[in-house]
C-alpha positions as CSV (number, residue, x, y, z in Angstrom):
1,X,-29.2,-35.1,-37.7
2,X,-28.7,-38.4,-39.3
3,X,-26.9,-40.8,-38.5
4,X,-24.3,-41.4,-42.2
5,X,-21.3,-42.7,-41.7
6,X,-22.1,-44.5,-38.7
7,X,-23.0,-48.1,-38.0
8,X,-26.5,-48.7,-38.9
9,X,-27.4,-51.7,-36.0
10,X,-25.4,-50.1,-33.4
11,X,-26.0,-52.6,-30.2
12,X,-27.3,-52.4,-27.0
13,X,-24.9,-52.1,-23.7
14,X,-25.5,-51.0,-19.4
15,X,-25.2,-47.5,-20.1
16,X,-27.0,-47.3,-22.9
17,X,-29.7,-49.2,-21.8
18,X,-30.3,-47.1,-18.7
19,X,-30.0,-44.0,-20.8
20,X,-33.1,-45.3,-22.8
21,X,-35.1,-46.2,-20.0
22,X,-34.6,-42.6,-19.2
23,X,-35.2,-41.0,-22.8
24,X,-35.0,-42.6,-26.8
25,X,-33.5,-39.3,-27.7
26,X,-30.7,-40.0,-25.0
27,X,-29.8,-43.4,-26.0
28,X,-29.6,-42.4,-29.7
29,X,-27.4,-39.4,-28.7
30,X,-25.1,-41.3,-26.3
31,X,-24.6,-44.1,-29.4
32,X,-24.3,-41.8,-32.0
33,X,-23.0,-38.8,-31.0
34,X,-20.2,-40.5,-28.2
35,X,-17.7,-37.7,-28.8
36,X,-20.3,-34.7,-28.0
37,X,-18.9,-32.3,-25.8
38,X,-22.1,-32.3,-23.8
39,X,-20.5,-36.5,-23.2
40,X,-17.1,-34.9,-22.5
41,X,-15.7,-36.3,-19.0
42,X,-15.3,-33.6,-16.2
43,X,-12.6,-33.9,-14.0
44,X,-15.2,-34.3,-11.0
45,X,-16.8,-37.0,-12.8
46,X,-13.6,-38.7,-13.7
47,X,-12.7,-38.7,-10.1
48,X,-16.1,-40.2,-9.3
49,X,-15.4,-42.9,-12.0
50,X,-12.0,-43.4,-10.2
51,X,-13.2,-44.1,-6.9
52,X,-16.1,-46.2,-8.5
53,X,-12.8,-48.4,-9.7
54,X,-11.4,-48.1,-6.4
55,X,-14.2,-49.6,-5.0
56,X,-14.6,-52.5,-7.6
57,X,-11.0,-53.4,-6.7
58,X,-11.7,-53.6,-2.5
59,X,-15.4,-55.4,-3.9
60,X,-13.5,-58.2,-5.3
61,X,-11.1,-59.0,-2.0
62,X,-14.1,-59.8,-0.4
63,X,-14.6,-63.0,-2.8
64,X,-10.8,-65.0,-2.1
65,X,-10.5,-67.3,-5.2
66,X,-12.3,-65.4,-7.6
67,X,-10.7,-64.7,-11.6
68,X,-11.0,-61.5,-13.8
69,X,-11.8,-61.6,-16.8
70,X,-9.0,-58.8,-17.7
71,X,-10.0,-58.0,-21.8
72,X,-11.4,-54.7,-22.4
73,X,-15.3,-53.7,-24.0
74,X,-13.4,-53.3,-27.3
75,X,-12.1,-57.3,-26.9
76,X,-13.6,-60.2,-29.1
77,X,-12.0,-62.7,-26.7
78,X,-13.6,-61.4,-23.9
79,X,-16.9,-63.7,-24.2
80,X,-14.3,-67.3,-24.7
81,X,-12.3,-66.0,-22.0
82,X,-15.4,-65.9,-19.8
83,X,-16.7,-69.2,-21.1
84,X,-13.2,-70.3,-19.9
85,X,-13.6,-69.7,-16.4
86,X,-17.4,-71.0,-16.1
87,X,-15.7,-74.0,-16.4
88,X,-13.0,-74.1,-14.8
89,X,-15.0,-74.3,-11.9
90,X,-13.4,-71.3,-10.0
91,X,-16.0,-69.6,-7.1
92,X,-16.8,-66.0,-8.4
93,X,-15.7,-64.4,-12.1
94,X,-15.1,-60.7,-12.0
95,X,-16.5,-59.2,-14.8
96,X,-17.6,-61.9,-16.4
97,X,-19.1,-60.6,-20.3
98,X,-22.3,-62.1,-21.9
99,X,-24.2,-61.4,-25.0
100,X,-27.8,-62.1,-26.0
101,X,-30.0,-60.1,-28.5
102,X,-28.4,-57.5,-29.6
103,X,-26.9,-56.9,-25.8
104,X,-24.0,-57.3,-24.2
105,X,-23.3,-57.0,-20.5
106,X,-20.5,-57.1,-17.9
107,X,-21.3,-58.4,-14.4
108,X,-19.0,-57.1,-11.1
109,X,-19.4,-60.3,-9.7
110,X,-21.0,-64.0,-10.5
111,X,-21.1,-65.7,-7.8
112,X,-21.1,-69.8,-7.6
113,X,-24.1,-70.6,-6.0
114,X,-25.2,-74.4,-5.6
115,X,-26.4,-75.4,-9.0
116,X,-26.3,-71.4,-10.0
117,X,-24.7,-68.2,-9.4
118,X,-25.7,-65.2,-7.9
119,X,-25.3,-61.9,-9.9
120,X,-24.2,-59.4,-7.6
121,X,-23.4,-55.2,-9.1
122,X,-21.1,-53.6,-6.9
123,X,-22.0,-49.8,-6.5
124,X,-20.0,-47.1,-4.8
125,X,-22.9,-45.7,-3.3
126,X,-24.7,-46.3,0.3
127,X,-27.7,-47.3,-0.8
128,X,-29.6,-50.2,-3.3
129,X,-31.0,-46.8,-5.7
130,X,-33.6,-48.2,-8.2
131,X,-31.2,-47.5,-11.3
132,X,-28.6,-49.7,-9.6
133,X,-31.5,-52.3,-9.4
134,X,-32.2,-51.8,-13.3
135,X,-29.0,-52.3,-14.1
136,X,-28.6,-56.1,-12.6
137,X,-31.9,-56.6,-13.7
138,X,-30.5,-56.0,-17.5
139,X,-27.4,-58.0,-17.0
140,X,-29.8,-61.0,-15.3
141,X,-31.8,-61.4,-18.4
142,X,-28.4,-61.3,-20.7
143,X,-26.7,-63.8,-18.9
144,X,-30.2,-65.9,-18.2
145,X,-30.6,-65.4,-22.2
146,X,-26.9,-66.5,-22.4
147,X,-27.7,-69.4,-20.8
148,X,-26.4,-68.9,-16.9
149,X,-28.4,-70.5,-14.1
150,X,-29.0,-66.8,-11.8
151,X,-30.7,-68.0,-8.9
152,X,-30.2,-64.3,-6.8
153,X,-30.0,-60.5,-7.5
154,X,-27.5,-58.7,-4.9
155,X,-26.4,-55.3,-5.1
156,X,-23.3,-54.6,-3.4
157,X,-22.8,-51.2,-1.3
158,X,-20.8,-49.3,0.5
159,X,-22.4,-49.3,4.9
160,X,-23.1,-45.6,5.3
161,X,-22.6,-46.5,8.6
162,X,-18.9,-47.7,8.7
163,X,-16.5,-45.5,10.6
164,X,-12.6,-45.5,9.4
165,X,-10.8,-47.9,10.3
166,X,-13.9,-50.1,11.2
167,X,-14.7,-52.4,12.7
168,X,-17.8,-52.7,11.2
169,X,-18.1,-54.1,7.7
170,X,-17.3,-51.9,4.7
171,X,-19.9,-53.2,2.5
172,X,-23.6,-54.0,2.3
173,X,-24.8,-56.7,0.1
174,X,-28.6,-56.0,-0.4
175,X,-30.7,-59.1,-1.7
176,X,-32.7,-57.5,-4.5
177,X,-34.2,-60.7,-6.6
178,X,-37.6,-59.6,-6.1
179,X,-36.8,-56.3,-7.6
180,X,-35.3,-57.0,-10.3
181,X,-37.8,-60.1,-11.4
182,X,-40.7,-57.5,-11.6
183,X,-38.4,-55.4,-13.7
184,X,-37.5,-58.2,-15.8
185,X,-40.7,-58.9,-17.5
186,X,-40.3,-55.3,-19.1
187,X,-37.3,-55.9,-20.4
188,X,-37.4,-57.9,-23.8
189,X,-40.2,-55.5,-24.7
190,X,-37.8,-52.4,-23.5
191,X,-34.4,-53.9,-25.4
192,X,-36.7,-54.7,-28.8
193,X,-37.9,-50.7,-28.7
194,X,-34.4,-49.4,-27.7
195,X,-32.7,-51.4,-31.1
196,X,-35.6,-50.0,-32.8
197,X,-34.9,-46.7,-31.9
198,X,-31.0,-47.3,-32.5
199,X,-31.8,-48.5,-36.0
200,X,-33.9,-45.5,-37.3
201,X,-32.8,-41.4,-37.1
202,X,-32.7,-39.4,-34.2
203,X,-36.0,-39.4,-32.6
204,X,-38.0,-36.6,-31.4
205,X,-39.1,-37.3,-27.9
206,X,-40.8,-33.8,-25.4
207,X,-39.2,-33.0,-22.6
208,X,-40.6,-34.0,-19.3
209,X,-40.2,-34.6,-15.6
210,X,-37.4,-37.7,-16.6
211,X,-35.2,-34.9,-18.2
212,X,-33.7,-34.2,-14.3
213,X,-33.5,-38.1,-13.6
214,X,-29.9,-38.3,-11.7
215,X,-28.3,-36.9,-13.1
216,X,-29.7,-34.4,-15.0
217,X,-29.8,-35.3,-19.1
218,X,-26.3,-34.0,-20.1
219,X,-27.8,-33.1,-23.4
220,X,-30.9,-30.7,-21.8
221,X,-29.6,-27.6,-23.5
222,X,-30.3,-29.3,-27.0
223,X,-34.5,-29.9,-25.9
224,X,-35.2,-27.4,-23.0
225,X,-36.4,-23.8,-24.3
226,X,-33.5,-21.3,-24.0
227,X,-35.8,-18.3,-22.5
228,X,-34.7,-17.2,-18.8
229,X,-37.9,-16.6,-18.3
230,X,-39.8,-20.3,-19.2
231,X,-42.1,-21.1,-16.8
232,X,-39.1,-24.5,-16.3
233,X,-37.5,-22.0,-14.0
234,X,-39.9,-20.9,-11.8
235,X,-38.1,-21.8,-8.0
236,X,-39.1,-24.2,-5.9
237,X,-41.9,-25.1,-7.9
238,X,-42.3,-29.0,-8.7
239,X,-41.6,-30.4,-12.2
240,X,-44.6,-32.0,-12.8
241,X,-46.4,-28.8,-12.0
242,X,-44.0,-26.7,-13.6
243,X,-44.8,-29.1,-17.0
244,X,-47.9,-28.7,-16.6
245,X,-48.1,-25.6,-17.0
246,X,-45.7,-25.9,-20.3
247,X,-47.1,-28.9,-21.9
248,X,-50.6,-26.8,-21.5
249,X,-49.7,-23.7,-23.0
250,X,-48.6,-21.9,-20.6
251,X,-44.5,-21.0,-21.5
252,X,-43.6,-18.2,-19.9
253,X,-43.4,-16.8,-16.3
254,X,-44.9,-13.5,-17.2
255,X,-48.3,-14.9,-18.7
256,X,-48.7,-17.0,-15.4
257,X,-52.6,-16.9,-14.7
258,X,-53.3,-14.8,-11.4
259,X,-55.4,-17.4,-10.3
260,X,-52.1,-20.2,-9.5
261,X,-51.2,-20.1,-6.1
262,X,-47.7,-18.8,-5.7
263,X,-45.6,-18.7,-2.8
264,X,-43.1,-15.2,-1.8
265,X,-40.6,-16.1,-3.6
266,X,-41.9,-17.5,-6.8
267,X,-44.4,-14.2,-6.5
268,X,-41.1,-11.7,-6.7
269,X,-40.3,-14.0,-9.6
270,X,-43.1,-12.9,-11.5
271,X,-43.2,-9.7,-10.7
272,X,-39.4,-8.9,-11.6
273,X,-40.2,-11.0,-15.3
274,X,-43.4,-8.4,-15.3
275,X,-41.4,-5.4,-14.4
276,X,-38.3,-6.5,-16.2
277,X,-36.3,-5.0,-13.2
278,X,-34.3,-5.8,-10.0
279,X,-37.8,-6.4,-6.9
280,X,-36.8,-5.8,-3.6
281,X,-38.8,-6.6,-0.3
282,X,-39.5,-4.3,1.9
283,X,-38.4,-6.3,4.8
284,X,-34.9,-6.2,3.6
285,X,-33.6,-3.7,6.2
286,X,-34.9,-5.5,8.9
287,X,-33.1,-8.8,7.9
288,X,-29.9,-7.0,7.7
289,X,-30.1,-5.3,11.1
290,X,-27.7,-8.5,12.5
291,X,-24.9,-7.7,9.9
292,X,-23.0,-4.9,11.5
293,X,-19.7,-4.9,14.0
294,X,-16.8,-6.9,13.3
295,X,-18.3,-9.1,10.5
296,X,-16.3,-12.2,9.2
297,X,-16.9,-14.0,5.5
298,X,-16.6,-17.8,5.9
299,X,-16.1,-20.6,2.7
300,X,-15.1,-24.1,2.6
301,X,-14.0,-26.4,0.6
302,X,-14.2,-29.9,0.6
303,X,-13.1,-33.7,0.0
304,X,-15.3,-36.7,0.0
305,X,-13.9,-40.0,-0.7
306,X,-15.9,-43.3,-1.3
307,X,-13.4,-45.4,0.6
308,X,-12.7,-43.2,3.5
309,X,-9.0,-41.9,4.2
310,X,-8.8,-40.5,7.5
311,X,-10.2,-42.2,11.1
312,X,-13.7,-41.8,12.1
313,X,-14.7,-40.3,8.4
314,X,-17.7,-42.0,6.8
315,X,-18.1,-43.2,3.0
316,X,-18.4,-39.9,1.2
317,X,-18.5,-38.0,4.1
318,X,-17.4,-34.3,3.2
319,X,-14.0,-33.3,5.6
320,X,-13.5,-29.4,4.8
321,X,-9.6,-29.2,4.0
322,X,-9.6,-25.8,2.8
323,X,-10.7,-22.5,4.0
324,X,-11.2,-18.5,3.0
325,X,-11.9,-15.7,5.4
326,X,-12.2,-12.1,5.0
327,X,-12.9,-9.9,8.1
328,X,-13.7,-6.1,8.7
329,X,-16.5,-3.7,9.2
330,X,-18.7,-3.2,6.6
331,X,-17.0,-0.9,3.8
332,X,-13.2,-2.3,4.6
333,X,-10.9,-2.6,4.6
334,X,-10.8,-6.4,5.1
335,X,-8.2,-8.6,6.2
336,X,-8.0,-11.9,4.5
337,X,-6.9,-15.2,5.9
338,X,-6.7,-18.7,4.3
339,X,-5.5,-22.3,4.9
340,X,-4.9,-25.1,2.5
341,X,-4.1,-28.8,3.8
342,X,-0.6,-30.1,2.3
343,X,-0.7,-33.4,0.9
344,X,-0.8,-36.6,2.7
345,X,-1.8,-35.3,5.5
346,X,-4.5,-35.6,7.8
347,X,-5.3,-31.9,8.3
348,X,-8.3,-31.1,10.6
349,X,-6.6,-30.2,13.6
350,X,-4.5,-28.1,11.8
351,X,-7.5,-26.7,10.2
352,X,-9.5,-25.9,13.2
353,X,-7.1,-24.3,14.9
354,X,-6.3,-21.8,12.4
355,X,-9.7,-21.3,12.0
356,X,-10.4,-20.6,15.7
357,X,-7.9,-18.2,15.9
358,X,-8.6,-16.0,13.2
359,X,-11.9,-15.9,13.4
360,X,-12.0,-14.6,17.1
361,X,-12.7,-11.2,16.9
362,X,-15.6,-11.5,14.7
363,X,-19.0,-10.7,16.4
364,X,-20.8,-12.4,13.6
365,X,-19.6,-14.4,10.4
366,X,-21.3,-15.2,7.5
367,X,-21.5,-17.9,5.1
368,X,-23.5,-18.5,1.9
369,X,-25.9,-21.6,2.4
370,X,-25.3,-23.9,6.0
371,X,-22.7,-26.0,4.4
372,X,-20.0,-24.4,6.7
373,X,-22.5,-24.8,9.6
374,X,-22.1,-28.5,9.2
375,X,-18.7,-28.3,8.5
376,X,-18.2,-26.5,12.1
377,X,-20.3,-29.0,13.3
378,X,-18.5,-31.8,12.1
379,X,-15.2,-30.5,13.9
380,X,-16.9,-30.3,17.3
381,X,-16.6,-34.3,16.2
382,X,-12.8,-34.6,14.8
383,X,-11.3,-32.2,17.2
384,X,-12.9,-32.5,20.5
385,X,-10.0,-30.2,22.3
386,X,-11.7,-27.1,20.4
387,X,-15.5,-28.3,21.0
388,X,-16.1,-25.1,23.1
389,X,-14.4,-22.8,20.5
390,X,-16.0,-24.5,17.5
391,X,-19.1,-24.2,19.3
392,X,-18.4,-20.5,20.0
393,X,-17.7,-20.0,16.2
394,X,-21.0,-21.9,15.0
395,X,-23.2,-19.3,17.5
396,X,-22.1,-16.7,15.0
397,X,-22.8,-17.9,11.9
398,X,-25.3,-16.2,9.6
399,X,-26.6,-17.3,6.2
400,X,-26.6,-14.4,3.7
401,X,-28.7,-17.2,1.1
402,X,-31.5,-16.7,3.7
403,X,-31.4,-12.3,3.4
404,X,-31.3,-12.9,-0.3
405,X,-33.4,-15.8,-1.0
406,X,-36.5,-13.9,1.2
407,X,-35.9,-10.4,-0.1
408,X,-34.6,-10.0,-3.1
409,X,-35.2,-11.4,-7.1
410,X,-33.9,-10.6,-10.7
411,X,-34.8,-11.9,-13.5
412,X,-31.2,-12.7,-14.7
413,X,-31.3,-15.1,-11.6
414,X,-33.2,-17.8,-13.4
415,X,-34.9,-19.4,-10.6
416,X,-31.7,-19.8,-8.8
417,X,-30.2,-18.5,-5.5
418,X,-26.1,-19.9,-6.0
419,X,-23.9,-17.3,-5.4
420,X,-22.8,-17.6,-9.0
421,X,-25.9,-16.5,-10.3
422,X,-26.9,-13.9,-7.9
423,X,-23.4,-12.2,-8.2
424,X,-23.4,-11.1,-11.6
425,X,-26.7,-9.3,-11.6
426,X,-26.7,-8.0,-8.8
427,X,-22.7,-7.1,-8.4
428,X,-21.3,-7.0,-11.6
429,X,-18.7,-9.4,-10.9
430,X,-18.8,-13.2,-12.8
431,X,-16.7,-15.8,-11.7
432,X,-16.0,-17.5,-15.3
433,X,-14.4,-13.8,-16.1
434,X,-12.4,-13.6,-12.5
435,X,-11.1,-17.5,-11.9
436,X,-10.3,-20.3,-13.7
437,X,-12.2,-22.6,-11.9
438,X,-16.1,-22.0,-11.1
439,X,-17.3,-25.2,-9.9
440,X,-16.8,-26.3,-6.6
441,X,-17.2,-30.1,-7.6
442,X,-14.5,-29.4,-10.1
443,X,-12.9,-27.7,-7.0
444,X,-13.1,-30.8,-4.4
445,X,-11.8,-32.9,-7.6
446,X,-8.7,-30.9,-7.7
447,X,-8.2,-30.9,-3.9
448,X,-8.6,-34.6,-3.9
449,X,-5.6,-34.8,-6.7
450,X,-3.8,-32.5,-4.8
451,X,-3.9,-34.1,-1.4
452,X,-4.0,-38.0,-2.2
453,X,-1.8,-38.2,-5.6
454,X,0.6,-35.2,-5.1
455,X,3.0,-37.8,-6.1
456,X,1.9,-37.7,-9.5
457,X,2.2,-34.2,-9.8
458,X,5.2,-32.4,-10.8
459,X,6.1,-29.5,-8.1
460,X,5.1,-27.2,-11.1
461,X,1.7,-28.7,-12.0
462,X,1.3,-28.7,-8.3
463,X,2.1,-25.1,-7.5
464,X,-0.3,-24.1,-10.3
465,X,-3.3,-26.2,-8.7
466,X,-3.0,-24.6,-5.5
467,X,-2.9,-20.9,-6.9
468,X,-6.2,-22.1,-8.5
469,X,-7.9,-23.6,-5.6
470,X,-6.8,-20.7,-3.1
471,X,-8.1,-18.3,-5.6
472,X,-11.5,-19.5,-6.4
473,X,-11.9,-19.9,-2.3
474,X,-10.8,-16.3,-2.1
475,X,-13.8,-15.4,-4.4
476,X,-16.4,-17.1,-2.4
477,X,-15.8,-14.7,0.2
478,X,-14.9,-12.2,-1.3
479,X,-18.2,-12.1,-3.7
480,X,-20.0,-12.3,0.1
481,X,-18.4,-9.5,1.2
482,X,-19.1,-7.4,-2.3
483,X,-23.0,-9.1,-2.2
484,X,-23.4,-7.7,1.4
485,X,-22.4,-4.2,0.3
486,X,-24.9,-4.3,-2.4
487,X,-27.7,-5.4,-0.3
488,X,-26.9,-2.7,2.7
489,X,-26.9,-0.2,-0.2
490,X,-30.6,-1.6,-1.8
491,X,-31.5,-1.6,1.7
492,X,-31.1,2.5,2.5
């Protein structure tokens, strides 16, 4: 693809320079190709971008006297505007815009500092992540090459360990100059490539190990090979090896040489790619001897919020608001319960309750990886009244991942064990065919509108968003209960 009918010395920005640290291809693609629906916004990565505002708002609190520079990207004035304020001699500029060869750049903060500033990103994550560090290091050359005096590199973060409502501090302001210095002498070399790049067609660039850099190249489908059965998804195995093995020749998992050392499961991989069938350990009975009686089918589902909502929740931490349980002896008939919090409320008690109760009779439930284990856990926490009975409920759990992930293997799995990939194979049933929703960060998203901006919700637009959510949690256990069937019956 060319790029005709497009600006022919497209510029440099953030985002686009981070993508082309990453990959050429990616930079190109993310420049010229903006309205790809690869690019298009999911509503789980909107809410993340939300929050990310959310937290730039609270950032700038913390610095009284400060200005915004309130002009958009698309803005000429932005630049005079932020000229402006250098002089005016106020203590910290909020997004203050600079522009030097070929790049333009936005900083969260610019702080006065003596005779200079200090640049300081503001993150909404816990921690001072290497890309964050890239980033400041891209806006401290622009505004050095602008002419600003930036004597420090801070990144601003949220304290993993602040409790709501405190009172320890929100945020973490990590020093990082010596980071970003050794980063910035790559950096004019690194812009002049990327505006190279952006001034030719689109390159061709192999894929490699910096393909899954979080997050994972949106545009992978485009480069990786399409066959379920590349050697790229062999589980558990780590990329460098696995491109090893591609890069030298080696492409599919059925033509892996006998000699490489292979662990159980990537060994039932190869042989159900060899076989071209369903393999099934023989140890399969035995790790289904706990799943009989009174057998319950747990799922949750989740909210994690940047800047926490309810007391004694941590930055991000996940607070299950939602649950699906279906109960019976193996073959039915089941009994199905399910709770769902109402907005603007805090629900947990509420939630734990109802989950105690209904899941009393149960001699064992199960759940499908240990995310409801910690969930359980987690309420021990919130609800102390129930400890005991929470405690009780987490003595019973069982992890059907574990039966399946240790016994079982078809090739339509494609190196993974999610539920969503081992149900259609090995069930029949597909949850893009059954619900509307199949993705349970699209899911959390949605629960998120639901419970913290009901208000902008009509009661229609909010009936229709809790059918969906109560439905796709109905799945989850529901395809447990179908999955366990299957696996009793592969196991006689």
């Amino acid at each position: 693809m060319n790029k005709q009918g497009h600006e022919r010395r497209a510029g440099l920005s953030k985002s686009r320079f981070v993508a082309g640290c990453q990959c050429h291809k990616l930079l190109w693609l993310r420049t010229y190709e903006a309205d790809a629906p690869e690019l298009k916004v999911s509503p789980a990565l909107q809410d993340i971008f939300d929050q990310g505002n959310q937290v730039g708002r609270l950032a700038r609190a913390q610095f009284p006297g400060g200005e915004l520079v309130e002009l958009t990207h698309r803005d000429p004035k932005r630049f005079e505007r932020t000229r402006e304020l250098l002089g005016s001699g106020v203590p910290a500029i909020f997004e203050a815009w600079f522009e030097a060869d070929g790049v333009e750049a936005a900083v969260d903060v610019l702080l006065r500092d003596g005779d200079g500033f200090t640049l300081i990103e503001v993150k909404s994550g816990t921690e001072a992540k290497d890309k964050y560090v890239l980033d400041a290091a891209l806006q401290t050359h622009v505004a050095r090459r602008a002419g600003i005096k930036i004597k420090r590199v801070h990144i601003m973060y949220l304290n993993n360990q602040y409790v709501h409502p405190g009172p320890a501090d929100l945020f973490v302001q990590e020093d990082v100059t010596r980071r970003a210095e050794t980063l910035l002498e790559d950096i004019p070399d690194q812009v002049r490539a990327q505006l190279k790049v952006l001034a030719g067609e689109e390159p061709e660039v192999a894929i490699g190990t910096f393909c899954r850099n979080e997050p994972d190249c949106p545009f992978m489908s485009r480069c990786w090979p399409p066959e379920p059965d590349s050697v790229l998804c062999i589980h558990g195995m780590h990329y460098k090896k696995r491109f090893d093995l591609f890069h030298g020749g080696t492409r599919s998992i059925k033509k892996l040489p006998t000699s490489l050392k292979l662990n159980a499961v990537q060994a039932r991989q190869r042989q159900s790619w060899v076989t071209g069938s369903l393999v099934v350990d023989s140890s399969l009975r035995k790790e289904l001897e706990p799943y009989e009686g009174v057998l319950g089918f747990l799922d949750f589902e989740s909210v994690g919020r940047a800047l926490p909502v309810w007391d004694g929740t941590k930055p991000w931490e996940q607070v299950g608001v939602q649950f699906s349980y279906h109960e019976g002896k193996l073959g039915g008939p089941y009994t199905h319960e399910q709770f769902l919090a109402d907005p603007d409320t805090d629900p947990r008690e509420a939630l734990a309750r109802h989950l105690v109760e209904v899941t009393r009779r149960a001699d064992h439930v199960l759940m499908y990886t240990a995310f409801e284990k910690t969930r359980i856990e987690q309420m021990q926490r919130f609800v102390p009244a129930l400890a005991d009975d929470l405690a009780r409920l987490e003595a019973k759990l069982l992890d059907l991942k574990q039966v399946v992930h240790r016994t079982v293997y078809h090739p339509q799995f494609a190196g993974s064990f999610s539920i969503k990939d081992v149900l259609p194979p090995l069930v029949g049933i597909s949850y893009k065919d059954t619900v509307e929703m199949t993705d349970g960060s699209e899911a959390s998203a949605e629960l998120a509108r639901l419970l913290f901006y009901s208000g902008a919700l009509t009661p229609a637009e909010r009936a229709t968003m809790r059918e969906r959510l109560l439905k796709y949690c109905e799945l989850d256990t529901m395809a447990m209960v179908k999955l366990l069937e299957r696996l009793k019956a592969l196991a006689s």
